[in-house]
C-alpha positions as CSV (number, residue, x, y, z in Angstrom):
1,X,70.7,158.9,141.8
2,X,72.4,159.8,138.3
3,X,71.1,159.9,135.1
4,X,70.9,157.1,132.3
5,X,72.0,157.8,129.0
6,X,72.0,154.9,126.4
7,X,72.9,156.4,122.2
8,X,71.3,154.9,120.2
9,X,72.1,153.1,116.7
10,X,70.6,152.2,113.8
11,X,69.0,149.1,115.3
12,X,69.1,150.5,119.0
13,X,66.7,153.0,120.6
14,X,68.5,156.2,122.2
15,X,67.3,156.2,126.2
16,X,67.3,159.0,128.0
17,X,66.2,158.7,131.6
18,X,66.2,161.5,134.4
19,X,66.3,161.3,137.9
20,X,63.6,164.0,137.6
21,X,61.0,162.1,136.0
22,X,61.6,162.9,132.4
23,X,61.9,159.1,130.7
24,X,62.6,159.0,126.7
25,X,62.7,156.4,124.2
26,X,63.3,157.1,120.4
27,X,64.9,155.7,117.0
28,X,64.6,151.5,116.1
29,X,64.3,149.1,118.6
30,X,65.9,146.0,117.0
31,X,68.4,144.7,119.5
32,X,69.8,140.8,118.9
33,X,69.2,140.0,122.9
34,X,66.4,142.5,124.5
35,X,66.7,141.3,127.9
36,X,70.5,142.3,127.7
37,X,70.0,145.7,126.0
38,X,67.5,146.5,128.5
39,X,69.3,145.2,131.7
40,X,71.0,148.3,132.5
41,X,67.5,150.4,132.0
42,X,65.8,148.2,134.9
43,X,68.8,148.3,137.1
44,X,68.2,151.9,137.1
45,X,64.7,151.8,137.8
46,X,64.9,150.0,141.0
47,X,66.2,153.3,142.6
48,X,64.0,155.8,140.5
49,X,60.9,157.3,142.1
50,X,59.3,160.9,141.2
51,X,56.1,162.4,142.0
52,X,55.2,162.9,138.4
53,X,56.5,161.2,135.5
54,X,56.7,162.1,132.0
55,X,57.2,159.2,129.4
56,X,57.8,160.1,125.6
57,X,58.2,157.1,123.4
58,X,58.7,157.7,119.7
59,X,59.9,154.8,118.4
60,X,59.9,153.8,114.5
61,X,60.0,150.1,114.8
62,X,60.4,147.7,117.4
63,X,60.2,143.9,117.7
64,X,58.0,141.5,119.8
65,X,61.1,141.0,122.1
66,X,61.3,145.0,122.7
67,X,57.2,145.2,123.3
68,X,57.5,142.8,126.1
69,X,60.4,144.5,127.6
70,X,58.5,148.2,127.0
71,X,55.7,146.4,129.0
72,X,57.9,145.3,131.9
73,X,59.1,148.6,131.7
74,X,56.1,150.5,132.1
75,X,55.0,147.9,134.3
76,X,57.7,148.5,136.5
77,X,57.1,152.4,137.1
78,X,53.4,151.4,137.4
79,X,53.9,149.5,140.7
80,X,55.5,152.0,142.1
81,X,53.5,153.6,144.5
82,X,55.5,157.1,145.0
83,X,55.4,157.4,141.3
84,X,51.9,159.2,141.8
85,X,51.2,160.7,138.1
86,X,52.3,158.8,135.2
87,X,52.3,160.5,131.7
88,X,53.1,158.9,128.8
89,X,53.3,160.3,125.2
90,X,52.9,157.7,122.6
91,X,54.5,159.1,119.3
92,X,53.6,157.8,116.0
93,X,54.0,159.0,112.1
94,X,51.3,159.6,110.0
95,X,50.0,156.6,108.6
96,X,51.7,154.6,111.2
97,X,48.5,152.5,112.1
98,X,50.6,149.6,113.3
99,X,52.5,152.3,115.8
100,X,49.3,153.8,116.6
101,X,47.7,150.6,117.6
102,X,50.8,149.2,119.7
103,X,50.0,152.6,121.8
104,X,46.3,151.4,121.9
105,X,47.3,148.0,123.3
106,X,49.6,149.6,126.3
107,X,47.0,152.0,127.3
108,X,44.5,149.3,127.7
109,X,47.2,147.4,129.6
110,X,48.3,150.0,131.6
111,X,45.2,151.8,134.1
112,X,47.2,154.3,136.1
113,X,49.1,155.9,132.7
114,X,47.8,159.2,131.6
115,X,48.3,158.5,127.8
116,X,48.5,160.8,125.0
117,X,49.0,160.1,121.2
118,X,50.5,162.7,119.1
119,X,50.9,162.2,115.7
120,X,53.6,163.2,113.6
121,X,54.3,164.1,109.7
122,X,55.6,161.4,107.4
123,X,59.2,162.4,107.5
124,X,60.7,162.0,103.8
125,X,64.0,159.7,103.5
């Protein structure tokens, strides 16, 4: 199993997925069709298994479309049962309550994730 690689854009998240276990997910997430921008990330997934995984998502915005797709996501490594330890590092900016909150939501959701929030300086444009 290779790696997955997706660059991202100014309305599309950069992925960065490892056969090791290493799972990333930064920038805006504001595609026009979810379902087709994250296609090629659960096509991936139905091969991926590791002992431990290691989630970062640090994400500046993303739409109602992306959340349910982040959910099927997470969901997806979740039922796997050789995925043993699941980490997941929710990133958010200061002041970020909305961010922060999303996270909130997800851990509830999610039993068998290991979460951690790590908070960030507001970042000056």
């Amino acid at each position: 199993m290779g790696d997955l690689f997706i660059p991202g854009t100014d309305s599309l998240p950069t992925i960065t997925l490892n056969a090791k276990g290493e799972l990333k997910i930064s920038g805006r997430a504001l595609p026009e069709d979810a379902n087709k921008f994250f296609l090629p990330i659960f096509e991936w997934l139905e091969t991926f298994s590791a002992e431990e995984v290691n989630i970062e998502v640090n994400l500046d915005y993303f739409n109602t479309s992306v959340s349910k797709q982040l959910l099927d996501f997470f969901k997806t490594i979740e039922k796997n049962p050789s995925n043993k330890i699941i980490n997941l590092k929710w990133m958010y900016e200061d002041g970020d309550d909305e961010m922060l909150e999303s996270g909130e939501i997800f851990q509830e959701i999610l039993p068998r994730f290991s979460f951690t929030f790590h908070k960030f300086a507001e970042l000056d444009n």
